[in-house]
MMTF fields as JSON, N, C-alpha, C and O atoms, coordinates in Angstrom:
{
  "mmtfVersion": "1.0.0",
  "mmtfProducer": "UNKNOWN",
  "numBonds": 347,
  "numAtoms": 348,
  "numGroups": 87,
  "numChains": 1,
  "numModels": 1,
  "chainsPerModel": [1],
  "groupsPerChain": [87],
  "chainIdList": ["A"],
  "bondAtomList": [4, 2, 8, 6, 12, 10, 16, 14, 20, 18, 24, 22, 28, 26, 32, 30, 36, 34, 40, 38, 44, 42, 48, 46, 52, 50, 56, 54, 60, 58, 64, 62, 68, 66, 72, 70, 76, 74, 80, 78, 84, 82, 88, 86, 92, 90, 96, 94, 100, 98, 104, 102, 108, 106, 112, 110, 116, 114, 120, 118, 124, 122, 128, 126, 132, 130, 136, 134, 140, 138, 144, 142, 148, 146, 152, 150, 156, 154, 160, 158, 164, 162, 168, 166, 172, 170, 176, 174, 180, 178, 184, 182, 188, 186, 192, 190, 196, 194, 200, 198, 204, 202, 208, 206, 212, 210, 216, 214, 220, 218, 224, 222, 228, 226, 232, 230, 236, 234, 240, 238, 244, 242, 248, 246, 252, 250, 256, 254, 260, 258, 264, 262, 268, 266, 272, 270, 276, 274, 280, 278, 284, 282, 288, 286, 292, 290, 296, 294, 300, 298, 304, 302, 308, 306, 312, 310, 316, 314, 320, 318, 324, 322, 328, 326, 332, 330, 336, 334, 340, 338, 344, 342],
  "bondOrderList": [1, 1, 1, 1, 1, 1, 1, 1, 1, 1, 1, 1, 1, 1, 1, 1, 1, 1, 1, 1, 1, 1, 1, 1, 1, 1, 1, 1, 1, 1, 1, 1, 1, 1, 1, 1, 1, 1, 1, 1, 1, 1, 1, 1, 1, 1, 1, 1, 1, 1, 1, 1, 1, 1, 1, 1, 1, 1, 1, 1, 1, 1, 1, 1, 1, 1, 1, 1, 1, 1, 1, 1, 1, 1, 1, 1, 1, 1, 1, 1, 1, 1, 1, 1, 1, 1],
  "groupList": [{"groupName": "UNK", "atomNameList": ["N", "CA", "C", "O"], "elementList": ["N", "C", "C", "O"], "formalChargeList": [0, 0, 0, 0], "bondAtomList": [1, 0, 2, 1, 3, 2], "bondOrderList": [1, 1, 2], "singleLetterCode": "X", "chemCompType": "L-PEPTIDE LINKING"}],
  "groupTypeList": [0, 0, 0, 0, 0, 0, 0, 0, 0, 0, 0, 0, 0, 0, 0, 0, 0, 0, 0, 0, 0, 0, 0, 0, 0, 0, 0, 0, 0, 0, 0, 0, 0, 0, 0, 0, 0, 0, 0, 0, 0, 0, 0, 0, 0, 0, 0, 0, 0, 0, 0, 0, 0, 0, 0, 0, 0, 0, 0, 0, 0, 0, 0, 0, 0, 0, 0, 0, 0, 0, 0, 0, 0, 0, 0, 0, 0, 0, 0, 0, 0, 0, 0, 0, 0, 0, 0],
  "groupIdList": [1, 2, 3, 4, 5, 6, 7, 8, 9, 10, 11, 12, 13, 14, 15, 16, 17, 18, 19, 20, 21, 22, 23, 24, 25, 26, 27, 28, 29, 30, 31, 32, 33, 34, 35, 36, 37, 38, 39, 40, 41, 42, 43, 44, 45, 46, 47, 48, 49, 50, 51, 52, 53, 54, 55, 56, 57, 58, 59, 60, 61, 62, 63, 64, 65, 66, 67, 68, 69, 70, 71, 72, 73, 74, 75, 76, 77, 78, 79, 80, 81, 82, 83, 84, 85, 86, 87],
  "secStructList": [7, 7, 1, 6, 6, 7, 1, 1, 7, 7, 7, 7, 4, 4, 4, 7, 7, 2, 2, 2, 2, 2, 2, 2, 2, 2, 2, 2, 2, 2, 2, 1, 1, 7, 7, 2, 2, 2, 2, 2, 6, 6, 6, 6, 2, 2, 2, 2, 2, 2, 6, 2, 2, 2, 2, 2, 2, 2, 2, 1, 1, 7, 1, 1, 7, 7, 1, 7, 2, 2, 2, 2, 2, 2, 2, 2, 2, 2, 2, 2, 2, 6, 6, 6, 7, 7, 7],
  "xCoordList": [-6.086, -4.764, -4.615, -5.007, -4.242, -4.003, -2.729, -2.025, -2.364, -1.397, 0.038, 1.153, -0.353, 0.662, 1.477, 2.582, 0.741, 1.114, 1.588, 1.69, 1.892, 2.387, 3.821, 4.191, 4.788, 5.847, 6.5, 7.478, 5.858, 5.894, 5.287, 4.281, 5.212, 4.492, 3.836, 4.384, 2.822, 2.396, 1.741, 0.94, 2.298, 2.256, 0.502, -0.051, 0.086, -1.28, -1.218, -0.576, -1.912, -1.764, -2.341, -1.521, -3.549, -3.593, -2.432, -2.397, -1.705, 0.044, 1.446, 2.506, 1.072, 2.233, 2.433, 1.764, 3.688, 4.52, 5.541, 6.07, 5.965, 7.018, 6.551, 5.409, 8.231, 8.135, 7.065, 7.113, 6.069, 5.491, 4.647, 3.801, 4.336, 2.533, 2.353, 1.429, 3.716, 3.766, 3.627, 3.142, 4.346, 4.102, 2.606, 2.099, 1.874, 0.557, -0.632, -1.581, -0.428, -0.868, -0.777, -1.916, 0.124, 0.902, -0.436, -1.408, 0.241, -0.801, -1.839, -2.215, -2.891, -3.873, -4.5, -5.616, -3.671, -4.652, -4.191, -4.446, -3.464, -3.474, -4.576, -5.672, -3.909, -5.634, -6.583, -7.181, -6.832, -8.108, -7.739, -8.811, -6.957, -6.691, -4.946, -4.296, -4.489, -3.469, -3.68, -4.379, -3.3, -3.138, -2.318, -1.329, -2.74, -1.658, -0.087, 0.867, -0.079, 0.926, 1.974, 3.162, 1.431, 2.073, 2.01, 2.776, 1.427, 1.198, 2.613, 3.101, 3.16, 4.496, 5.627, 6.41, 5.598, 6.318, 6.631, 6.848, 6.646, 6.662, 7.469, 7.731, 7.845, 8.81, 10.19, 11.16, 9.969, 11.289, 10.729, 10.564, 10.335, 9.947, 10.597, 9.837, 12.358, 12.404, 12.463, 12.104, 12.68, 12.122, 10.617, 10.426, 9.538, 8.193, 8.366, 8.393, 8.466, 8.938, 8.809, 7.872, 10.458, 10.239, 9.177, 8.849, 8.914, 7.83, 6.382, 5.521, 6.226, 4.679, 4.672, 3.825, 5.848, 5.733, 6.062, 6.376, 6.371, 6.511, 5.056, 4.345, 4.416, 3.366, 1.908, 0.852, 2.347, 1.37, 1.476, 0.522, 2.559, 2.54, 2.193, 1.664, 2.18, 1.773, 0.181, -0.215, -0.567, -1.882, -2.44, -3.575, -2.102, -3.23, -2.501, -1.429, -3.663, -3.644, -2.542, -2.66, -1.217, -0.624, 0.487, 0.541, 1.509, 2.867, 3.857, 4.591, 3.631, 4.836, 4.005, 4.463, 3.193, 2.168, 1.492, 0.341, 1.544, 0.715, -0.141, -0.475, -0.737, -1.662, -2.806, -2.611, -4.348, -5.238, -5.511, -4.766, -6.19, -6.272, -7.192, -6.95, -8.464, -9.131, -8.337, -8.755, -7.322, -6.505, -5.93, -6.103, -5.424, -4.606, -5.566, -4.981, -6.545, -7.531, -7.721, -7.399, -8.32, -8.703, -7.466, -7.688, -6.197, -4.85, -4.99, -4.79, -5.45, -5.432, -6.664, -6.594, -7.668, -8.858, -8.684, -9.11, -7.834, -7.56, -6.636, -6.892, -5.217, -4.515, -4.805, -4.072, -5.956, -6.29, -7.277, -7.179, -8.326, -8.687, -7.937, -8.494, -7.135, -6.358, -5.667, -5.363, -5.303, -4.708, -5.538, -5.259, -6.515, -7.87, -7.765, -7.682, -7.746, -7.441, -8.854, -9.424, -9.155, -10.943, -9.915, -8.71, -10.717, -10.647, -11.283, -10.858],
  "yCoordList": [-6.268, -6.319, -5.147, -4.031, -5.294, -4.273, -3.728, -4.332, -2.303, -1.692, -2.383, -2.17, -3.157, -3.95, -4.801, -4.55, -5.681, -6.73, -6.403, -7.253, -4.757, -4.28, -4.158, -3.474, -4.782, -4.756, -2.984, -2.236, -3.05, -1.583, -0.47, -0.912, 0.985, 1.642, 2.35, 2.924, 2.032, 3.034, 4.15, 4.375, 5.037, 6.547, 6.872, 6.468, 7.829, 8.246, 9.28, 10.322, 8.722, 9.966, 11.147, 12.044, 11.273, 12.767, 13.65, 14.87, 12.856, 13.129, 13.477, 13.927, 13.091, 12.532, 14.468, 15.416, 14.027, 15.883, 15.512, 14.403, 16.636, 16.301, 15.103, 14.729, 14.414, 13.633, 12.649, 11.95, 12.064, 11.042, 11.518, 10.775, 12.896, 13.676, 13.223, 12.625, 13.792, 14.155, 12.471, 12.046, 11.88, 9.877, 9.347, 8.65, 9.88, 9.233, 10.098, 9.455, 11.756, 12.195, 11.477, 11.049, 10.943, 9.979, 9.025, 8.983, 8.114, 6.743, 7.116, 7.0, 7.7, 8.142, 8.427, 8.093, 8.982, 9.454, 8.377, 8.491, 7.159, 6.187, 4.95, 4.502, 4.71, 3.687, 4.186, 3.543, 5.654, 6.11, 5.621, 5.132, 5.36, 5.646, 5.218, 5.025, 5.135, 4.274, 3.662, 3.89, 2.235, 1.115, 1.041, 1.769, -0.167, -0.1, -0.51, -0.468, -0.797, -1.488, -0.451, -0.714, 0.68, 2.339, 2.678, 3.627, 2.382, 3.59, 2.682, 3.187, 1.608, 0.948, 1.625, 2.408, 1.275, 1.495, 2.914, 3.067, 3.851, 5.146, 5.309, 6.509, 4.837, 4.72, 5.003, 5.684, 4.149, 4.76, 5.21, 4.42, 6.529, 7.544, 7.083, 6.873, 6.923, 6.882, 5.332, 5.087, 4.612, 2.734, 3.297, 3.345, 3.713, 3.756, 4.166, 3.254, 5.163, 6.286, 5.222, 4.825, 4.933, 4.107, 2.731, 2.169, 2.544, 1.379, 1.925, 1.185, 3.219, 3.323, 2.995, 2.486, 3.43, 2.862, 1.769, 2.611, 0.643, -0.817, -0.669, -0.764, -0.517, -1.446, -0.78, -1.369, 0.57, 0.759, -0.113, -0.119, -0.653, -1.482, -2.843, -3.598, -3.26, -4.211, -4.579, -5.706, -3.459, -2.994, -2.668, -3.136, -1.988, -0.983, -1.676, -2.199, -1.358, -1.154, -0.087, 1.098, -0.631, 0.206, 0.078, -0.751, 1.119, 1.657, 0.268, -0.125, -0.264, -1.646, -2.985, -4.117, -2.819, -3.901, -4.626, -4.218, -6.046, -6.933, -7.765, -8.769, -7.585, -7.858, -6.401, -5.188, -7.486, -6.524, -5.878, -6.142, -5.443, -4.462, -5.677, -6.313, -6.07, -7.37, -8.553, -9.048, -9.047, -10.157, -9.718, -10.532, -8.856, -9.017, -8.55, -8.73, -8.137, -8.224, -9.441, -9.966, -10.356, -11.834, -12.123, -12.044, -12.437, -13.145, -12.777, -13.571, -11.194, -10.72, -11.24, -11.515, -11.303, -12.07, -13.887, -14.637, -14.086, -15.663, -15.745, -16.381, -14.964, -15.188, -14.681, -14.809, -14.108, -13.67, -14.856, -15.182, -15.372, -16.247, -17.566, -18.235, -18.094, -19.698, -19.493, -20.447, -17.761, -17.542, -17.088, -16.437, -17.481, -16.793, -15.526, -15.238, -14.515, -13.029, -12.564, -12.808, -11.895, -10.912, -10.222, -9.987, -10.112, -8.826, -7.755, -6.954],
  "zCoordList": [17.052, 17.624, 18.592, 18.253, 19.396, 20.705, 20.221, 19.412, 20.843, 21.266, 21.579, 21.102, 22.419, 22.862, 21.688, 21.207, 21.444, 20.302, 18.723, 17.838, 18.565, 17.351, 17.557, 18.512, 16.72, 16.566, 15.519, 15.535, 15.155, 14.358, 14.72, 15.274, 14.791, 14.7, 12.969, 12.028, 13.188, 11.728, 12.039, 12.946, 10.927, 11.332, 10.559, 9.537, 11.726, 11.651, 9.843, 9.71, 8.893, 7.547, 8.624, 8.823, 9.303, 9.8, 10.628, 10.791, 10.989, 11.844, 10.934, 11.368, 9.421, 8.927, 7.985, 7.576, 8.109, 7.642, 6.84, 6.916, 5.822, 4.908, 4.052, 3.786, 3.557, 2.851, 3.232, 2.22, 4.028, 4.613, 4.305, 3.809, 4.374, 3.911, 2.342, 1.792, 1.785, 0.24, -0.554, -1.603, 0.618, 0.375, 0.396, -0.484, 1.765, 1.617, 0.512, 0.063, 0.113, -0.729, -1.725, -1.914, -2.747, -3.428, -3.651, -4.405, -2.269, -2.404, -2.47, -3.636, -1.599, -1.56, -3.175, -3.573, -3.783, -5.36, -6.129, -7.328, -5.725, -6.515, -5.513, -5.853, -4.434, -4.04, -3.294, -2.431, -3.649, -2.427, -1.336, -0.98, -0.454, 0.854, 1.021, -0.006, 1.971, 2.755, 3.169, 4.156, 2.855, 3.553, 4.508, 4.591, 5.645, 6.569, 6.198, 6.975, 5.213, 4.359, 3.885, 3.695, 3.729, 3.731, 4.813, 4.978, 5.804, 7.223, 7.884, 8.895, 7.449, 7.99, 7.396, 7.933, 6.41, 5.792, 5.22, 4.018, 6.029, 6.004, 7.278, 7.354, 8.035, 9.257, 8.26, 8.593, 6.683, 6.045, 4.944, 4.014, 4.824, 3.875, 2.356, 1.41, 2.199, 0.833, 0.583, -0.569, 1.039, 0.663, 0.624, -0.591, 1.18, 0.754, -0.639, -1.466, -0.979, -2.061, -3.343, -4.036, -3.284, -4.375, -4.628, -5.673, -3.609, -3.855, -4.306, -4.782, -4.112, -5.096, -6.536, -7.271, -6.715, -8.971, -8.75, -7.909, -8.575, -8.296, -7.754, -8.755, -6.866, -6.251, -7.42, -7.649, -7.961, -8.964, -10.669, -11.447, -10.91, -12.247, -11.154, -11.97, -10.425, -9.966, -9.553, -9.257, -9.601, -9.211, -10.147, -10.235, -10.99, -11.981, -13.458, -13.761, -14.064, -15.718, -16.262, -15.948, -17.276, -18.08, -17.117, -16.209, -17.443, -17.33, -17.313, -16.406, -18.509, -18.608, -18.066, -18.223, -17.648, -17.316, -17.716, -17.561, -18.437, -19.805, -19.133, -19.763, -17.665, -17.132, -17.057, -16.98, -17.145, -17.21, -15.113, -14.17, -15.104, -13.654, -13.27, -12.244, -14.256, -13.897, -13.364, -12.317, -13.892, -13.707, -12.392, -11.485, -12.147, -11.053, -9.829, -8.761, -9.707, -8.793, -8.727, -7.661, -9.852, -9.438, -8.793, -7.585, -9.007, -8.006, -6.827, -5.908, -6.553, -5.259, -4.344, -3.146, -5.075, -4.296, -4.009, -3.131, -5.244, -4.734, -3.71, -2.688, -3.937, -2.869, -1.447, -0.466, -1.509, -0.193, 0.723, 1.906, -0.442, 0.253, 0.327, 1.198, -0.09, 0.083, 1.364, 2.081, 1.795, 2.862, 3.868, 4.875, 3.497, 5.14, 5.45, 6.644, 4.48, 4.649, 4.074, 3.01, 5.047, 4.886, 3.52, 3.429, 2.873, 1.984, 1.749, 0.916]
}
């Protein structure tokens, strides 16, 4: 995707200061990197915020979660491919 054709900007983690640093530090030690999915959604620092504990019981094993980390990887690999998404 070009420059042009982004409706959003996502913020560079090597650029990002304050709350947005302390946000992708955050993600980062929960999925080894930032996704572009955070590098958006950091345009609003505290909607990101609260969405790491939501998107981590949704991802990982434990904290209120009666799915295994296995299971919800498999959904994520199925729903990625029925939708033609590289994974």
């Amino acid at each position: 995707m070009s420059n042009e054709d982004k409706r959003i900007d996502m913020i560079d983690p090597a650029e990002a200061t304050g709350r947005v640093a302390t946000l992708f530090d955050g993600v980062t030690a929960m999925l080894g990197r930032v996704p572009n999915s955070y590098r958006v959604m950091a345009n609003s620092p505290l909607v990101a915020t609260m969405l790491v504990p939501f998107n981590g019981v949704l991802q990982r094993q434990g904290a209120g979660s009666l799915l295994s980390t296995r299971i919800k990887e498999m959904a994520v690999i199925k729903t990625s491919h029925l939708n033609g998404c590289k994974y």
